[in-house]
N, CA, C and O atoms as a Tinker XYZ file with bonds, in Angstrom:
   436  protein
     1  N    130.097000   71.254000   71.944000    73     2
     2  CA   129.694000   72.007000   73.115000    64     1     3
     3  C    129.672000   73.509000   72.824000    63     2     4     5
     4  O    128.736000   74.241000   73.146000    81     3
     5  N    130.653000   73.862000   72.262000    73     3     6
     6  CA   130.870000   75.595000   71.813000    64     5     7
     7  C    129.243000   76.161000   70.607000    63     6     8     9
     8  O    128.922000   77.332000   70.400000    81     7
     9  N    128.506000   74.876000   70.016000    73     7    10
    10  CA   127.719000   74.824000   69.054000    64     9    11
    11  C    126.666000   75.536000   70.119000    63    10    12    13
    12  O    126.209000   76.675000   70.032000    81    11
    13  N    126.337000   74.285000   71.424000    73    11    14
    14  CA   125.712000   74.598000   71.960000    64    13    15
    15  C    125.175000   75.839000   72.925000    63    14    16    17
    16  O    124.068000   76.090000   73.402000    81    15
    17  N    126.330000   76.428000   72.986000    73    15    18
    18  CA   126.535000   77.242000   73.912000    64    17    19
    19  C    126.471000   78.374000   73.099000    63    18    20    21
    20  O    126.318000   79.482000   73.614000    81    19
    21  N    126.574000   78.229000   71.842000    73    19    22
    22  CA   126.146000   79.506000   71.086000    64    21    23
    23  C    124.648000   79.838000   70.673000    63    22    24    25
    24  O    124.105000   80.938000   70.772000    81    23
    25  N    124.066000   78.607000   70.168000    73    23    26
    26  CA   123.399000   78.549000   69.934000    64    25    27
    27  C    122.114000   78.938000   71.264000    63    26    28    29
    28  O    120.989000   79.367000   71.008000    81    27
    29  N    122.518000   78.723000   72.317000    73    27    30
    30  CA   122.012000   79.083000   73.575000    64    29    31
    31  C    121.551000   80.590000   73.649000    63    30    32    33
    32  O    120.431000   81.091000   73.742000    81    31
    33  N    122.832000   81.139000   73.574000    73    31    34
    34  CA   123.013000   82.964000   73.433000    64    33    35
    35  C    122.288000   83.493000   71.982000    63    34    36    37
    36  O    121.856000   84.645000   71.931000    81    35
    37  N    122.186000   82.648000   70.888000    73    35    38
    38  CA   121.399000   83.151000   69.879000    64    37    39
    39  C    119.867000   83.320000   70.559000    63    38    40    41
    40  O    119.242000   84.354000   70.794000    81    39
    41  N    119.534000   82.045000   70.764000    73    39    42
    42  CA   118.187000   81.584000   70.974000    64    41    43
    43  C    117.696000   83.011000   71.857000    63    42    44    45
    44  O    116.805000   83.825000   71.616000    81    43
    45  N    118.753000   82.914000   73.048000    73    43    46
    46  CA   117.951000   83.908000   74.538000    64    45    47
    47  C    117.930000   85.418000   73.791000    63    46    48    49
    48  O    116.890000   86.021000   74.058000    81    47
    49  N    118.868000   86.174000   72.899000    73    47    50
    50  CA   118.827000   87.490000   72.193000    64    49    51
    51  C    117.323000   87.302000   71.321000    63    50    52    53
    52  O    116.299000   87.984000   71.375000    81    51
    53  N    117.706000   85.892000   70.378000    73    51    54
    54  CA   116.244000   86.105000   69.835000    64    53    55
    55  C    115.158000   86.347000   70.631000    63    54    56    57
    56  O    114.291000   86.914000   69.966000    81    55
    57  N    114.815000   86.157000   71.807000    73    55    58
    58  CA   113.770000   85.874000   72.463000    64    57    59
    59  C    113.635000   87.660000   73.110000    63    58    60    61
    60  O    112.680000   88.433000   73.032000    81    59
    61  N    114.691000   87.809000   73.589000    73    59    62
    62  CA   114.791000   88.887000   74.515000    64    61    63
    63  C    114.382000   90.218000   72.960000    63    62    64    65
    64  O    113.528000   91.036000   73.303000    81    63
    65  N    114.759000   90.357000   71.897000    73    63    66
    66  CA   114.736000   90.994000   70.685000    64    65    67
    67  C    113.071000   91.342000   70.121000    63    66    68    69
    68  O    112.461000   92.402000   69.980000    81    67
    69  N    112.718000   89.971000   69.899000    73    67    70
    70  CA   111.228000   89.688000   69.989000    64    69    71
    71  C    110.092000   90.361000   71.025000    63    70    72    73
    72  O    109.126000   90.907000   70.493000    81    71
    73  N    110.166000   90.341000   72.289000    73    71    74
    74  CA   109.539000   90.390000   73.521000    64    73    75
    75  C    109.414000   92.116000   72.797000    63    74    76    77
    76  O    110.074000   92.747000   71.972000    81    75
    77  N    107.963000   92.444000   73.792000    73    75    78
    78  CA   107.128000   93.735000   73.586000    64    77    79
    79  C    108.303000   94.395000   75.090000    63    78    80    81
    80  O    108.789000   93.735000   76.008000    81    79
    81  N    108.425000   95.865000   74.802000    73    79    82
    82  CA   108.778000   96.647000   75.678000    64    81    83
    83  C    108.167000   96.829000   76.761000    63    82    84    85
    84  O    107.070000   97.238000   76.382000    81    83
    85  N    108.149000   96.787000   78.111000    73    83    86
    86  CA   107.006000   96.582000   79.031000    64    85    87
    87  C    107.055000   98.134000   80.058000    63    86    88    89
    88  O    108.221000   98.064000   80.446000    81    87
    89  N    106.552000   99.280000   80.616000    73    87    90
    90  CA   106.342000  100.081000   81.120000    64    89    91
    91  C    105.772000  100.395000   81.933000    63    90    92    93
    92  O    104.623000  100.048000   81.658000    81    91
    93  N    105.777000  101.040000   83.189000    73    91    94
    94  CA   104.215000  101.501000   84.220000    64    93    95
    95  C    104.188000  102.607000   83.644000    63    94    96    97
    96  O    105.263000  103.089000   83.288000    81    95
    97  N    102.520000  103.569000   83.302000    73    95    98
    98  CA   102.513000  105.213000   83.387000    64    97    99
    99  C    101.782000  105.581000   84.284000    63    98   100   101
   100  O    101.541000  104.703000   85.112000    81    99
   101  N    101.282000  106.634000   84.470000    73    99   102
   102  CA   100.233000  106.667000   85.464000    64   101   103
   103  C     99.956000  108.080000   85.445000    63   102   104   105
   104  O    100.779000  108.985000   85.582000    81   103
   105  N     98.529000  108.191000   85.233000    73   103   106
   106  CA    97.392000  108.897000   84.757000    64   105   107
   107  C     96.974000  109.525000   86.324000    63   106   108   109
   108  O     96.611000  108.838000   87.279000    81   107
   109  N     97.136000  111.044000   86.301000    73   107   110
   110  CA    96.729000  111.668000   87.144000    64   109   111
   111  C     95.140000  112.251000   87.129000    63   110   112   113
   112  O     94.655000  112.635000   88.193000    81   111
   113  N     94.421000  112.296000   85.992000    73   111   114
   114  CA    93.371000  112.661000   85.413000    64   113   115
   115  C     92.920000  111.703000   84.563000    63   114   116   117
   116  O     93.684000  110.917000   84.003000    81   115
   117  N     91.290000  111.704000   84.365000    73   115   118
   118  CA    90.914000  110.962000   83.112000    64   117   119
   119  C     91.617000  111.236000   81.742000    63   118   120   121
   120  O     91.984000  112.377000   81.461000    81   119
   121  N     91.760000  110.429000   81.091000    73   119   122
   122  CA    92.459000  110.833000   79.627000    64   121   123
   123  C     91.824000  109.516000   78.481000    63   122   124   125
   124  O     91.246000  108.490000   78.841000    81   123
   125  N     92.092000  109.866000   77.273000    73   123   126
   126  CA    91.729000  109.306000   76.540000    64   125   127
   127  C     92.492000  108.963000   75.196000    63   126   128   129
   128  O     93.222000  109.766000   74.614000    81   127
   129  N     92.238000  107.703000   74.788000    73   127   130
   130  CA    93.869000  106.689000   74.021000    64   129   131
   131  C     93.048000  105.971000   72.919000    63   130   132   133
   132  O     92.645000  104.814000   73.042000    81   131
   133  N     92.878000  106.589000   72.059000    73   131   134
   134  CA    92.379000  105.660000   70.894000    64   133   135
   135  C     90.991000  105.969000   70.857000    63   134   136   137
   136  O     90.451000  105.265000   70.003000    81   135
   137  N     90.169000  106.746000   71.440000    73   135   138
   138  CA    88.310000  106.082000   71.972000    64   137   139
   139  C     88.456000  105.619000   73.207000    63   138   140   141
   140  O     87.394000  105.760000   73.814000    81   139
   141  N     89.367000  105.080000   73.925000    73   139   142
   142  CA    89.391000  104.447000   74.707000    64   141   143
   143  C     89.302000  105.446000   75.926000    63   142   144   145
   144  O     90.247000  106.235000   75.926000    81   143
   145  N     88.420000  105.615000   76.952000    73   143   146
   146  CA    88.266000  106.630000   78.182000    64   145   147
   147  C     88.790000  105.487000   79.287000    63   146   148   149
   148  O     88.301000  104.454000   79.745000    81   147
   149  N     89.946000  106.162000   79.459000    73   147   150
   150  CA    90.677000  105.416000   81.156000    64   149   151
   151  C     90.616000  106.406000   82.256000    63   150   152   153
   152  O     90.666000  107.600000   81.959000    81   151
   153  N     90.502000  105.999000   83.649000    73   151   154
   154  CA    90.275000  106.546000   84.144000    64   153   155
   155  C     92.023000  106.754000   85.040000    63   154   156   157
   156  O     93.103000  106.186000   84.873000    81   155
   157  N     91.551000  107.856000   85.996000    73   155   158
   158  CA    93.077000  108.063000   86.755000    64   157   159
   159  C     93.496000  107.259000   87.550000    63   158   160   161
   160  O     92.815000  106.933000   88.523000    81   159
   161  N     94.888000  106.681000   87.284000    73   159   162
   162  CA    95.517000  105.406000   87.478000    64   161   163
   163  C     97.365000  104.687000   87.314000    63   162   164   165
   164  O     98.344000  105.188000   86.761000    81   163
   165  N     97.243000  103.632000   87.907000    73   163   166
   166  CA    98.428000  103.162000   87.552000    64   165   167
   167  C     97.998000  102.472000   86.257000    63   166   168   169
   168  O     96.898000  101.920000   86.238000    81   167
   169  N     98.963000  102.457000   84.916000    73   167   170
   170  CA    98.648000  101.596000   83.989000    64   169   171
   171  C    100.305000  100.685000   83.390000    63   170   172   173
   172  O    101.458000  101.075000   83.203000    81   171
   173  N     99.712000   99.563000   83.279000    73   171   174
   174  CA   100.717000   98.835000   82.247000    64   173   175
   175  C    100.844000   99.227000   81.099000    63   174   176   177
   176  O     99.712000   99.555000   80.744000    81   175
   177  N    101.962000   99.496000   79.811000    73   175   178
   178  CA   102.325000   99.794000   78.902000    64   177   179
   179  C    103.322000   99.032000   78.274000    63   178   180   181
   180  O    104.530000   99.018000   78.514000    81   179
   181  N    102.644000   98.365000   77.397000    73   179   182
   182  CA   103.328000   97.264000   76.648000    64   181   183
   183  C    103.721000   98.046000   75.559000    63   182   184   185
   184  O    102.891000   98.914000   75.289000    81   183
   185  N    105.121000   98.018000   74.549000    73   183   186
   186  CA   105.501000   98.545000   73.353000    64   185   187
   187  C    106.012000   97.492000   72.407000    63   186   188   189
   188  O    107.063000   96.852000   72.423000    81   187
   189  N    104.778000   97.479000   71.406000    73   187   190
   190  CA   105.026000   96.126000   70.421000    64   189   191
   191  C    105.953000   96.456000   68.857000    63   190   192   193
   192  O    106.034000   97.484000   68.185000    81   191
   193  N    106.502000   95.222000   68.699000    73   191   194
   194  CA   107.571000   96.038000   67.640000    64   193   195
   195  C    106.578000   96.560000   66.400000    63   194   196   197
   196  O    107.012000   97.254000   65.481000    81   195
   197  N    105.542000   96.241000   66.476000    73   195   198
   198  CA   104.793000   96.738000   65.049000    64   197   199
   199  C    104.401000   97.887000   65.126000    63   198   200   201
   200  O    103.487000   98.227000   64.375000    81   199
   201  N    104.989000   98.873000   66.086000    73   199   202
   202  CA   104.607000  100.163000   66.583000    64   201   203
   203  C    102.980000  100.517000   66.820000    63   202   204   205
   204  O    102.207000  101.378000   66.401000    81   203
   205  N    102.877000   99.086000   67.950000    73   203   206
   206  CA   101.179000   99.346000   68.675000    64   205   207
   207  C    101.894000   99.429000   70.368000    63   206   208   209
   208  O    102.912000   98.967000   70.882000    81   207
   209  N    100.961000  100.116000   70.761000    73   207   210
   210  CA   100.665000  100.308000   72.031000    64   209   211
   211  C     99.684000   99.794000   73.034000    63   210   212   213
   212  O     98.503000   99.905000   72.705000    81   211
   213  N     99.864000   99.418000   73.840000    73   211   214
   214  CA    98.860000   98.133000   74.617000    64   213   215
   215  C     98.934000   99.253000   76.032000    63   214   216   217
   216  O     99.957000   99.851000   76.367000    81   215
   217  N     97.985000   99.321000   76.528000    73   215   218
   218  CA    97.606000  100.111000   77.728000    64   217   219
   219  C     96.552000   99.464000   78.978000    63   218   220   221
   220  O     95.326000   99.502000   79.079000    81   219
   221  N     97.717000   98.805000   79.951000    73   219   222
   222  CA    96.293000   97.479000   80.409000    64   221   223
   223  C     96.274000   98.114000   82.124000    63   222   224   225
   224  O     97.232000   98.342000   82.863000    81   223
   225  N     94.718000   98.285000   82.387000    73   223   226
   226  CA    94.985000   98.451000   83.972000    64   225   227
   227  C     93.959000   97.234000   84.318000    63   226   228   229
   228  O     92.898000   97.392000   83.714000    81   227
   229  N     93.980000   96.232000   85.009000    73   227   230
   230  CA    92.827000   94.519000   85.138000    64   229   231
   231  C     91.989000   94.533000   84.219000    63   230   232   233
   232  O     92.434000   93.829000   83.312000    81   231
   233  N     90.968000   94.972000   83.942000    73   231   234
   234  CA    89.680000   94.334000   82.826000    64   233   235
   235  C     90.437000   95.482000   81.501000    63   234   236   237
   236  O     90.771000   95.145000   80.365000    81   235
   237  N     90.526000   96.722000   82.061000    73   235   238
   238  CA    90.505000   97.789000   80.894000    64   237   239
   239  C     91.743000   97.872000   80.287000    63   238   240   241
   240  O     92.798000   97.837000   80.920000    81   239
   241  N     91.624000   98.028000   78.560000    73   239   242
   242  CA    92.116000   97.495000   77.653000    64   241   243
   243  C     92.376000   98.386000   77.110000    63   242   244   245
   244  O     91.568000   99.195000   77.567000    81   243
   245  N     93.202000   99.110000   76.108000    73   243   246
   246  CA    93.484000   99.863000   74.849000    64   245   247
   247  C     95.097000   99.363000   74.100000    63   246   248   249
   248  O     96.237000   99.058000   74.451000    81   247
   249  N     94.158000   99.555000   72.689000    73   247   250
   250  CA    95.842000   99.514000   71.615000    64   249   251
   251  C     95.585000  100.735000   70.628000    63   250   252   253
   252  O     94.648000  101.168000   69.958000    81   251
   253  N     97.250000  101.147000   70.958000    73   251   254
   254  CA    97.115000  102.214000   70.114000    64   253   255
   255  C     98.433000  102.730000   69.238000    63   254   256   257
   256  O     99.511000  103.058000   69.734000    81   255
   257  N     98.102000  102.726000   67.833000    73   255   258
   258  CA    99.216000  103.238000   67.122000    64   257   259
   259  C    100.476000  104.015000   67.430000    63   258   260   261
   260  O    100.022000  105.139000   67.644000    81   259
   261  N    101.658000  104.083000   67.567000    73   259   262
   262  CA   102.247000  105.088000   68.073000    64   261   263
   263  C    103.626000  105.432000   67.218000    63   262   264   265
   264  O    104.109000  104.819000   66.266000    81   263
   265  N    103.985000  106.364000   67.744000    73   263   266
   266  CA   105.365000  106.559000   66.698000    64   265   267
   267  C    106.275000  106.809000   67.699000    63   266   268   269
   268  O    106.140000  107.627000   68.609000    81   267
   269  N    107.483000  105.857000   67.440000    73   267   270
   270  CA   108.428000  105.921000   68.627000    64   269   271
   271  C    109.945000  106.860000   68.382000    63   270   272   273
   272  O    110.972000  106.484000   67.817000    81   271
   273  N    109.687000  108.005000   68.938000    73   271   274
   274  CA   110.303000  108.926000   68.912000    64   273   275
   275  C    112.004000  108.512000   69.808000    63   274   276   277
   276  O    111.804000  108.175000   70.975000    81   275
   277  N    113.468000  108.511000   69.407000    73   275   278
   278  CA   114.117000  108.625000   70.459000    64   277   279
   279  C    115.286000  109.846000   70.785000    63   278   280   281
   280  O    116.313000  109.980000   70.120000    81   279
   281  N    114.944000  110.614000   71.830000    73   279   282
   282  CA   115.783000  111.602000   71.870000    64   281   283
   283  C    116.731000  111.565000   72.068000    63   282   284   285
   284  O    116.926000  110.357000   72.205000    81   283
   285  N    118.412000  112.470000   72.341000    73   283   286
   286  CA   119.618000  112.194000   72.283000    64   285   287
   287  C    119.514000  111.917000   73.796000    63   286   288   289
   288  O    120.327000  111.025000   74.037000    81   287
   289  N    118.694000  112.389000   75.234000    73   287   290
   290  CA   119.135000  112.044000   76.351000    64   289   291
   291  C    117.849000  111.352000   77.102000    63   290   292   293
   292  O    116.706000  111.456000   76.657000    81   291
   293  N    118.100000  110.808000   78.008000    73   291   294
   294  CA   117.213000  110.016000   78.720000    64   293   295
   295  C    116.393000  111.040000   79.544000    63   294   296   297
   296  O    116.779000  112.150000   79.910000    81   295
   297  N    115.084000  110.411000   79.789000    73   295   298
   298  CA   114.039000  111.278000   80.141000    64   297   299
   299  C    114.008000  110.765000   82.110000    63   298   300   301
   300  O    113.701000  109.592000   82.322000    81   299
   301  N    114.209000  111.339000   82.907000    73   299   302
   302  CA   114.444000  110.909000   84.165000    64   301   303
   303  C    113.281000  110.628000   85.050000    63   302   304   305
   304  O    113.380000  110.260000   86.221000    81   303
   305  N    111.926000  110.873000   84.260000    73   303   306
   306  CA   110.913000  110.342000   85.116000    64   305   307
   307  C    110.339000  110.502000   83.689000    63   306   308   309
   308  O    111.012000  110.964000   82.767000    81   307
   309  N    108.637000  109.961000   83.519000    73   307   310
   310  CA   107.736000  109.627000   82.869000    64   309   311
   311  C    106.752000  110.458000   82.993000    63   310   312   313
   312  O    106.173000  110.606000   84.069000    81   311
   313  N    106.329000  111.328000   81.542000    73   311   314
   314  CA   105.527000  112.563000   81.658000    64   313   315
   315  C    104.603000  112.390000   80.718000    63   314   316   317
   316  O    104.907000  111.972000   79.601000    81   315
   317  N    103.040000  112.772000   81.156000    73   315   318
   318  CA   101.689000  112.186000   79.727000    64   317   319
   319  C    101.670000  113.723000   79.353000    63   318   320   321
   320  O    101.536000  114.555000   80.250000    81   319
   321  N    101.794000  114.069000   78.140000    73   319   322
   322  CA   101.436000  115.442000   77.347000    64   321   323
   323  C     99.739000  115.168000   76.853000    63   322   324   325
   324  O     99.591000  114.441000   75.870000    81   323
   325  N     98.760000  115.613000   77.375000    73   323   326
   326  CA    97.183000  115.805000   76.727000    64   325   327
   327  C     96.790000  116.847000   76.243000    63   326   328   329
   328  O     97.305000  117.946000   76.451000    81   327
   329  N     95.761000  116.610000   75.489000    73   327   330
   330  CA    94.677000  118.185000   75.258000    64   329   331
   331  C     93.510000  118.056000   75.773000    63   330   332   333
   332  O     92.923000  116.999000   75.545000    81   331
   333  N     93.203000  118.534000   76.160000    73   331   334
   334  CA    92.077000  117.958000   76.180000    64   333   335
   335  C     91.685000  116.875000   77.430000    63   334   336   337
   336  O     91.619000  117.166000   78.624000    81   335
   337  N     91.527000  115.995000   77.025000    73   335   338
   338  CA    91.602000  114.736000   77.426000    64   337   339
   339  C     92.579000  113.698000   76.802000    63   338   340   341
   340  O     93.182000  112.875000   77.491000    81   339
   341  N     92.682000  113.784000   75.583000    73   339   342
   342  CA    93.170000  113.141000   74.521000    64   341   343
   343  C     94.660000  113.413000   75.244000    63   342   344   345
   344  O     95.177000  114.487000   75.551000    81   343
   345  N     95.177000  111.990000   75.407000    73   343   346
   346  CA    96.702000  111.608000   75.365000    64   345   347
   347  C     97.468000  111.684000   73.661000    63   346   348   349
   348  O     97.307000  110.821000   72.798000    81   347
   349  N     98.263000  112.890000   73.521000    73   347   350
   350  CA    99.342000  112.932000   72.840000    64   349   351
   351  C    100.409000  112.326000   72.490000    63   350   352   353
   352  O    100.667000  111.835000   71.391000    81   351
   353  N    101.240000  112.367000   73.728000    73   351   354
   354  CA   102.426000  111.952000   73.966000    64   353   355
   355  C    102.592000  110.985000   75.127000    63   354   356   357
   356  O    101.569000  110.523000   75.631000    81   355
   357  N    103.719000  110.654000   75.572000    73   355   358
   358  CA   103.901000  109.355000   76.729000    64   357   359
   359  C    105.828000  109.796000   76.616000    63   358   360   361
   360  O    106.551000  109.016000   75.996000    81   359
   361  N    106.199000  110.569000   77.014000    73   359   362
   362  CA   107.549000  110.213000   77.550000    64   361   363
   363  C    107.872000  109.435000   78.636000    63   362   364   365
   364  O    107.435000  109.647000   79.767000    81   363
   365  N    108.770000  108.364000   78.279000    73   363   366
   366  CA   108.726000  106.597000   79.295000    64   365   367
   367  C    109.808000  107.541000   80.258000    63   366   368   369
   368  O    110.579000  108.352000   79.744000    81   367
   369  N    109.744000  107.341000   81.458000    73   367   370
   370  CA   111.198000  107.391000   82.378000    64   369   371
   371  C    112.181000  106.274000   82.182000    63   370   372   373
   372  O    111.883000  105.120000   81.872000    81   371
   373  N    113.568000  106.816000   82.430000    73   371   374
   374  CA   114.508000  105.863000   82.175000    64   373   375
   375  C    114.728000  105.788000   80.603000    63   374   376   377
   376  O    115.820000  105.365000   80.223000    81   375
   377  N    113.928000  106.106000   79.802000    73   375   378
   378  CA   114.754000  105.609000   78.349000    64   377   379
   379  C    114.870000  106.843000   77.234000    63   378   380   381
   380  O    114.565000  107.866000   77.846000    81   379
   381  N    115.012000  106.990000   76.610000    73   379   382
   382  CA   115.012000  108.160000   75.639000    64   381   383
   383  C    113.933000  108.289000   74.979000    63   382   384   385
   384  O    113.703000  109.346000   74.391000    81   383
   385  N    113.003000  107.169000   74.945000    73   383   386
   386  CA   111.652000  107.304000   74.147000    64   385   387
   387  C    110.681000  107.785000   74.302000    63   386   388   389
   388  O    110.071000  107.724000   75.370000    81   387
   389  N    110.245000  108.441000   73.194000    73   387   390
   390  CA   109.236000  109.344000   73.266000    64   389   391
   391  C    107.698000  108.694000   72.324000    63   390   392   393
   392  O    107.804000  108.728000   71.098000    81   391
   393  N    106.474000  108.187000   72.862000    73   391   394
   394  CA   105.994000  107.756000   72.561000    64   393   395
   395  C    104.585000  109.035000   71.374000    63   394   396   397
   396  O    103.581000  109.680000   71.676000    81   395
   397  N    105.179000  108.847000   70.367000    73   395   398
   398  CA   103.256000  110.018000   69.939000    64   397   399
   399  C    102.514000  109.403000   69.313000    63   398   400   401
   400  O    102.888000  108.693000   68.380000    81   399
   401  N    101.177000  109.538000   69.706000    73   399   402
   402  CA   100.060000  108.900000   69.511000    64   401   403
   403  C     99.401000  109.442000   68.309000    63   402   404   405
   404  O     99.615000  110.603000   67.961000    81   403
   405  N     98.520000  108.572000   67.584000    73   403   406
   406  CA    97.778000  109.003000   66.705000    64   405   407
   407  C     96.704000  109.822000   66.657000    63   406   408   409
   408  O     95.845000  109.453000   67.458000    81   407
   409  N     96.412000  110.759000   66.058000    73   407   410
   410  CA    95.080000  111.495000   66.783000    64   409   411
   411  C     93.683000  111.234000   66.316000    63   410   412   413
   412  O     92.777000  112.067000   66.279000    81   411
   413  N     93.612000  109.873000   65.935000    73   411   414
   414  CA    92.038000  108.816000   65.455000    64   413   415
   415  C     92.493000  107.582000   65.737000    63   414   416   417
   416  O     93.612000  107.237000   66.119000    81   415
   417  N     91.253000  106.764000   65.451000    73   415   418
   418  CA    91.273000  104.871000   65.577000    64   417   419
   419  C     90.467000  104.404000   66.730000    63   418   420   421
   420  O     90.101000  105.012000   67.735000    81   419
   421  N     90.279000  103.204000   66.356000    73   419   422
   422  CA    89.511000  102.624000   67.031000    64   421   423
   423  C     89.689000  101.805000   68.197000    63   422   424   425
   424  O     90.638000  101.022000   68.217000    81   423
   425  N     88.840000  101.888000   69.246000    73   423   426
   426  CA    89.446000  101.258000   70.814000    64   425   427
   427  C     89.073000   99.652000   70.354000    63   426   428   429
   428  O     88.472000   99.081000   69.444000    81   427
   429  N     89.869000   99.292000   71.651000    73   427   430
   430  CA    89.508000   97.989000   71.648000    64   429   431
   431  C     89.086000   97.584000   73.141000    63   430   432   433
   432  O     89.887000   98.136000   73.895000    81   431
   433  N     88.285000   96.948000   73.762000    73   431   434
   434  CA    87.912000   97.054000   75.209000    64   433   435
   435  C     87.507000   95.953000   75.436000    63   434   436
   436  O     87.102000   95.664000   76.562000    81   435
């Protein structure tokens, strides 16, 4: 029984370990993520361990390279740094991570 019951708590960490980071951001202005032109919005933000970025609002789609930055303190709300149009950065609220984007590549839609 103790086998089982461990093996239980392995299984659910593996699973929970595995699973993509999941996020809302939300785009006050058009901006742009890969090629990808989104418009101003609530968006989903998936964070995959292979350091891709998934950006889903219903049909519209983007993945995008990112480098996951983590600072010593937590960021208390969620802030998009652009130039342009071009999305830079993505500081998540709630976590210390700091998301920076690549500045080329190709969309996916």
């Amino acid at each position: 029984m103790v086998k089982n019951v461990l093996l239980g708590f392995a299984t659910a960490a593996l699973a929970v370990a595995s699973a993509a980071s999941s996020y809302t951001v939300t785009f006050y202005q058009p901006v742009t993520i890969n090629g990808t032109q989104l418009k101003a919005g609530d968006y989903k933000l998936e964070l995959k361990d292979n350091g891709m970025a998934v950006i889903k609002q219903g049909k519209t789609m983007t993945e995008a390279p990112v480098k996951v930055e983590n600072e010593s303190e937590k960021f208390s709300r969620s802030s998009v740094r652009i130039n342009g149009t071009q999305v830079e950065e993505i500081r998540l609220g709630g976590t210390s991570k700091r998301l920076v984007f690549e500045k080329s590549g190709n969309a996916t839609n």
